[in-house]
C-alpha positions in Angstrom: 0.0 0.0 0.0 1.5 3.2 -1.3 1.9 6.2 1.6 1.5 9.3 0.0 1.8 13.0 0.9 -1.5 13.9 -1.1 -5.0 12.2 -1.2 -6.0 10.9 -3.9 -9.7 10.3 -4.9 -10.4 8.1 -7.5 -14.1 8.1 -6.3 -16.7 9.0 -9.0 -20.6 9.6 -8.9 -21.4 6.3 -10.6 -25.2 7.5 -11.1 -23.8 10.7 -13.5 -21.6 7.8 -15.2 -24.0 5.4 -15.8 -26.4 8.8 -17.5 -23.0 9.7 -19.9 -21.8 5.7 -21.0 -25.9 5.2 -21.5 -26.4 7.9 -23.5 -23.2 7.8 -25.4 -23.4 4.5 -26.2 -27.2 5.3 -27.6 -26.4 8.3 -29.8 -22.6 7.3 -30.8 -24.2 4.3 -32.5 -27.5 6.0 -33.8 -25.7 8.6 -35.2 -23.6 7.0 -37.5 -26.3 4.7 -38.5 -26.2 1.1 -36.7 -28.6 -0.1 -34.1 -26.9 -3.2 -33.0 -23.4 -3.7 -31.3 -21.1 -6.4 -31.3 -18.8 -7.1 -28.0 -16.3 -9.0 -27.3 -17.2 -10.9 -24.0 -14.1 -12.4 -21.5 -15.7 -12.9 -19.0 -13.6 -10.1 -17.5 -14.6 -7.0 -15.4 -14.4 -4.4 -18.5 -16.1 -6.7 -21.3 -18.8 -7.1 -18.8 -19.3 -3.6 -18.2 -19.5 -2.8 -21.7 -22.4 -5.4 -22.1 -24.0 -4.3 -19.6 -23.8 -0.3 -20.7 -25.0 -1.5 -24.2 -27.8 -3.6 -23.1 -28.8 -0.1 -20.9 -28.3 1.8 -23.8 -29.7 0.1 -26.8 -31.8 -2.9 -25.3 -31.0 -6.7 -25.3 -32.2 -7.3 -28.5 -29.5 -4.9 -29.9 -26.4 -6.8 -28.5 -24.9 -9.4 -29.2 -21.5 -11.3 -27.3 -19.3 -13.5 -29.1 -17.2 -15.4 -26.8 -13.9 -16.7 -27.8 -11.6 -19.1 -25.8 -8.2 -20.2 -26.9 -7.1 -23.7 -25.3 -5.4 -22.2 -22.3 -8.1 -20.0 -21.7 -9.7 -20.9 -18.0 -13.0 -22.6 -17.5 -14.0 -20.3 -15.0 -13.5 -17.0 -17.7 -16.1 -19.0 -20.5 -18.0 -19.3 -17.3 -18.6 -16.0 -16.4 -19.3 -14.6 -19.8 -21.8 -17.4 -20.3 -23.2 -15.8 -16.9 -23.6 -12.5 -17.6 -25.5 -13.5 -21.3 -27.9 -15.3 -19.2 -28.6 -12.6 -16.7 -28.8 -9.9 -19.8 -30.6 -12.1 -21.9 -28.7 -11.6 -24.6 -27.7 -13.1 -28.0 -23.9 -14.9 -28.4 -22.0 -17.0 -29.7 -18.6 -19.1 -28.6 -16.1 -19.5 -31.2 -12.9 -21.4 -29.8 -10.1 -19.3 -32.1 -7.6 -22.0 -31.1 -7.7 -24.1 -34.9 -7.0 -20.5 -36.3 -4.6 -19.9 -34.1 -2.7 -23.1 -34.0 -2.7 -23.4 -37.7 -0.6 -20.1 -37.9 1.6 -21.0 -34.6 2.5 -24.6 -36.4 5.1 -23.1 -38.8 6.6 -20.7 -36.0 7.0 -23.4 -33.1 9.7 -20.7 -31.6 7.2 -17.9 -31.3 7.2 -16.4 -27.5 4.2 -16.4 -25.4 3.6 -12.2 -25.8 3.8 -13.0 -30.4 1.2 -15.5 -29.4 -1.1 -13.5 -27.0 -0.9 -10.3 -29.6 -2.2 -13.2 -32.7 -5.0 -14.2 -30.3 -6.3 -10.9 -29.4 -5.8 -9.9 -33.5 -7.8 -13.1 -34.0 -10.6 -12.1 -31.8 -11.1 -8.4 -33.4 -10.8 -10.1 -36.8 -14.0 -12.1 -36.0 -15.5 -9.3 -34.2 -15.1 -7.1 -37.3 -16.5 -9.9 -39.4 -19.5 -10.0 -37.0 -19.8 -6.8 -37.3 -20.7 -6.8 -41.4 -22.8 -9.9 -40.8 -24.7 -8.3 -38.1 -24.9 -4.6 -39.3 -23.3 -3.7 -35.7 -20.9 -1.4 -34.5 -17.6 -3.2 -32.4 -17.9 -1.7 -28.8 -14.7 -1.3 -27.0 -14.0 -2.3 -23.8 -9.8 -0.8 -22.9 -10.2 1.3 -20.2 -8.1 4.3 -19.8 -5.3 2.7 -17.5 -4.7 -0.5 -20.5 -4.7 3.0 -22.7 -2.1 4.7 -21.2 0.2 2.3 -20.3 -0.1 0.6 -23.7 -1.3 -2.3 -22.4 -3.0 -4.1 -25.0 -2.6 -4.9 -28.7 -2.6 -2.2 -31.8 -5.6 -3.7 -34.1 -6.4 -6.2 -30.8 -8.5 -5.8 -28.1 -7.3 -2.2 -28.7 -9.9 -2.0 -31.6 -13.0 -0.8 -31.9 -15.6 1.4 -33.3 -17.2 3.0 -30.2 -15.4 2.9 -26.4 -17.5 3.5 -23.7 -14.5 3.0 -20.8 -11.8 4.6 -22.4 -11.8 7.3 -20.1 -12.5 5.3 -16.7 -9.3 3.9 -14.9 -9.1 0.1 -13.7 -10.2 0.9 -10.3 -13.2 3.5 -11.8 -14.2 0.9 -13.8 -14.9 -1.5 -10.7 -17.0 1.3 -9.0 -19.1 1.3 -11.9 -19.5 -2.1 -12.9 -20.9 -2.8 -9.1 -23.4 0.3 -10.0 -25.1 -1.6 -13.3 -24.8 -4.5 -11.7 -21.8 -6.7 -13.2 -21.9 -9.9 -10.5 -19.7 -9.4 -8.0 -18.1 -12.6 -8.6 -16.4 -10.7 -12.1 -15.9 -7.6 -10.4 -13.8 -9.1 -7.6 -11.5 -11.3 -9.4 -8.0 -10.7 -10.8 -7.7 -9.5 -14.1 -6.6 -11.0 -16.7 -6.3 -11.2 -20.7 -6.5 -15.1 -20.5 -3.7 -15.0 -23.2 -1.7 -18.0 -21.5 -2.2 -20.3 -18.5 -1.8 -18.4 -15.2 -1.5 -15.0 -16.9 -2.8 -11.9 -14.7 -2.3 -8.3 -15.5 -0.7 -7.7 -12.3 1.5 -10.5 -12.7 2.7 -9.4 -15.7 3.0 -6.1 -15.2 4.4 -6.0 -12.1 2.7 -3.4 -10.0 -0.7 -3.4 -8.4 -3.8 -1.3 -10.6 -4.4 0.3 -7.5 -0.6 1.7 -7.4 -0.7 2.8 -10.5 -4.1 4.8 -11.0 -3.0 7.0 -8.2 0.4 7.7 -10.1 -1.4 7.7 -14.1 -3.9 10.1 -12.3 -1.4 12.7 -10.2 0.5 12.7 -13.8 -1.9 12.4 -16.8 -4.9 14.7 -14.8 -3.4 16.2 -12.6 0.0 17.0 -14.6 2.2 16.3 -11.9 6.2 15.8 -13.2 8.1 13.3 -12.2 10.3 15.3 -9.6 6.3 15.8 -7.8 5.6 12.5 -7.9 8.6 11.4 -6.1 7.9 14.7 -3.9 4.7 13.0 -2.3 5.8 9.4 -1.8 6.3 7.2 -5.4 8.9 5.4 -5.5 11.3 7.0 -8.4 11.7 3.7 -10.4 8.4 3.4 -10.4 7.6 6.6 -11.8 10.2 6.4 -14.3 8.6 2.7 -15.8 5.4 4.1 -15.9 6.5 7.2 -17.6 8.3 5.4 -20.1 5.2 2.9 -20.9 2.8 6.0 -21.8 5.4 7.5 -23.3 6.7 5.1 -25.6 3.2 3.3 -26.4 1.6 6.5 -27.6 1.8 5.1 -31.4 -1.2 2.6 -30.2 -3.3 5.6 -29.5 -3.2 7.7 -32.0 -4.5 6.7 -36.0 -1.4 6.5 -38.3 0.5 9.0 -39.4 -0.2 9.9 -42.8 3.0 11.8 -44.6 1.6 15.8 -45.4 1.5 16.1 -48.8 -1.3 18.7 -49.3 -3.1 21.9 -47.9 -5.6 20.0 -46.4 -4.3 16.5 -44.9 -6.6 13.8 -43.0 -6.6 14.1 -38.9 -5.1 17.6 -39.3 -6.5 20.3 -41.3 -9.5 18.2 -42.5 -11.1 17.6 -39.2 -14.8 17.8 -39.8 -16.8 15.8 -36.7 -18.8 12.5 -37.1 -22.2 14.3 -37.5 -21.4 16.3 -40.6 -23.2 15.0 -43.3 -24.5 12.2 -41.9 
């Protein structure tokens, strides 16, 4: 447990939340034409949520969950997705991605275990995206804004999406409002985990708690504390030097890419015209 100079309150009123992720769920999606999303569903803390916002926000009829194992994934994580489709009523599906996966794997029997988890959550959005044309529904996202800034997740991967709902909630924000809607406690409560290989948890792998480090994201990304501050009220200085590092050097994966200016009026700079115009 960290023992810092300055409080820090990641509290938030989960009521005004639960209004703005409804209602942006609902217009984001009617605006640009769809009625229907597509999620992918863990079994985790953050798919659930975004299920459960969508269900809110566009009715059970309008969602649908694809769940999608590999053969290392845990029982328990096919488990809970199955659980939360039952208590939303929901459509899904389970696809087991491990043939795809495998078949790829086979001719690169070297590949590490992170080359693997990246092909598995690129697998998954490839499906999801397919769904999505099948189905006539937007991809809803499901990163939330601590996986975001620490680059925590894979470009194209689980990083993908259409819509994001949580983007903008940290790990232990997200908790808070998953318990509001209603997500089982039994999925709010456990570790986290991308299920990418047997025994793998976020913490684990990272190497740091999500409590630790939403205090420190929050004191420098919102707060814009330096890194001379944050030692100043009680981090640990190699701590704050990792985590500055991660958001610094993963900020490729959240930005669209770069396109070479060539012209007067070049994509994502001077032509900037929001979502609504001419739709």
């Amino acid at each position: 447990m960290l023992d810092l100079k300055v409080e820090v309150d990641l509290t938030v009123n989960t009521d005004l939340v639960k209004q703005i992720l409804t209602d942006f769920v609902r217009s984001e999606t009617h605006r640009v034409g769809f009625d229907r999303v597509v999620v992918g569903l863990s079994g985790g803390v953050d798919s659930s949520l975004s299920t459960f916002v969508a269900v809110e926000a566009l009715s059970k009829e309008n969602v649908v969950a694809l769940i999608m194992p590999y053969k290392t994934s845990r029982k328990e994580s096919t488990d809970d997705a199955r659980m939360v489709v039952e208590l939303l009523g929901i459509d899904s599906k389970v696809i087991d991605i491990t043939p795809m996966v495998d078949v790829y794997f086979a001719m690169l029997p070297e590949t590490d275990e992170r080359r693997r988890g990246n092909k598995m959550a690129r697998e998954r959005m490839s499906i999801l995206y397919d769904h999505s044309a099948a189905l006539g529904a937007l991809v809803l996202g499901t990163s939330n804004k601590t996986e975001l800034l620490l680059g925590y997740g894979t470009v194209y991967g689980d990083m993908a999406s259409a819509i994001n709902p949580l983007g903008d909630l940290y790990k232990t924000q997200i908790r808070q409002v998953a318990r509001a809607f209603g997500v089982p406690e039994k999925i709010v409560a456990k570790a986290p985990t991308a299920d990418l290989w047997m025994d793998q948890t976020d913490e684990k792998e990272l190497g740091f708690t999500y409590e630790d480090v939403d205090k420190l994201l929050y004191l420098m990304v919102d707060k814009r504390y330096d890194r001379e501050s944050l030692v100043e009220v009680g981090f640990q200085k190699e701590f704050v030097n990792r985590v500055y590092q991660m958001v610094q050097r993963s900020h490729y994966k959240r930005r669209p890419p770069l396109i070479a200016k060539l012209s007067g009026r070049t994509i994502d700079r001077e032509f900037r015209y929001s979502r609504d115009w001419g739709v």
